[in-house]
C-alpha positions, 0 to 999 in steps of 0.5 A: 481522493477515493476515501480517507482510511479509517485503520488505525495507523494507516495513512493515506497522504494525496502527493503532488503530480506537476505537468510538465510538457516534456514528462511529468513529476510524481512526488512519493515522499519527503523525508518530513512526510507524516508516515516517514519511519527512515529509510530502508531500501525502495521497491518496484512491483509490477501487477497484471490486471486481475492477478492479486498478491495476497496477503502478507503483514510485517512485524516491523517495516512500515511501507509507503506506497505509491502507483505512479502507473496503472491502477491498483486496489488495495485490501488492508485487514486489522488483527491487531489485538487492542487496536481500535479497528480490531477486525476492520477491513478496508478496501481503496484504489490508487493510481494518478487519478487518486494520486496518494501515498498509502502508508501502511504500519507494521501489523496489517495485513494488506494484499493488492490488485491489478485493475488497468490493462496495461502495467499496474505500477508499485512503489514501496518507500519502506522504512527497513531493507526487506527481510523475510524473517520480519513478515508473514505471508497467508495464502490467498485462500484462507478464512480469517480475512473476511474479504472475497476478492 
């Protein structure tokens, strides 16, 4: 594991990878996994290298995400007024070598991008069916997360 997360609510949960000669496994969650919210729907997000999406926070889904392929570094910035990492922002890389879940509460606004040369690969285990009425987006380009990708 890279580091542990220090935002707080933030979750990062090292998941299981089990060898097996004809394909291996790769755990995601349970439904007794510490971050577990319920269940909304499950999403695919391919990445190129380089390209970042960025940056989008949500009222209230809760995602839990994995990256079975590739590599993605994720940025997750602290607006929460009254949280105790108000203004904190922390960066982190998941792929099978850091093998983890990265559960992400509502109220942080996240962005991620691409790192290997082949396919970058996403899964969200979200706790609520996406709903574009319940999220905000920034454009990539704003000056109130303090971060130069």
């Amino acid at each position: 594991m890279d580091k542990l997360v220090y935002i707080e609510g933030v979750i990062l949960t090292p998941e299981k990878i089990i060898s097996n000669r004809r394909g291996d496994i790769y755990h995601a969650i349970k439904i007794y996994s510490k971050g577990y919210q319920g269940f909304g729907e499950v999403y695919f997000s391919f990445i190129t290298k380089n390209s970042i999406k960025a940056w989008k926070k949500h009222i209230r889904m809760t995602l839990n995400l994995v990256v079975p392929v590739g590599k993605i570094k994720f940025v997750l910035f602290d607006d929460r007024i009254g949280s105790t990492t108000y203004g904190s922002t922390e960066e982190l890389s998941l792929g099978p070598d850091n093998y983890c879940r990265l559960t992400i509460p509502h109220g942080i606004w996240y962005g991620f991008q691409g790192l290997d040369s082949d396919i970058n690969l996403l899964c969200n285990v979200a706790n609520m069916v996406h709903d574009d009425a319940e999220c905000q987006s920034m454009e990539l380009s704003n000056h109130i997360i303090p971060y130069s990708w």
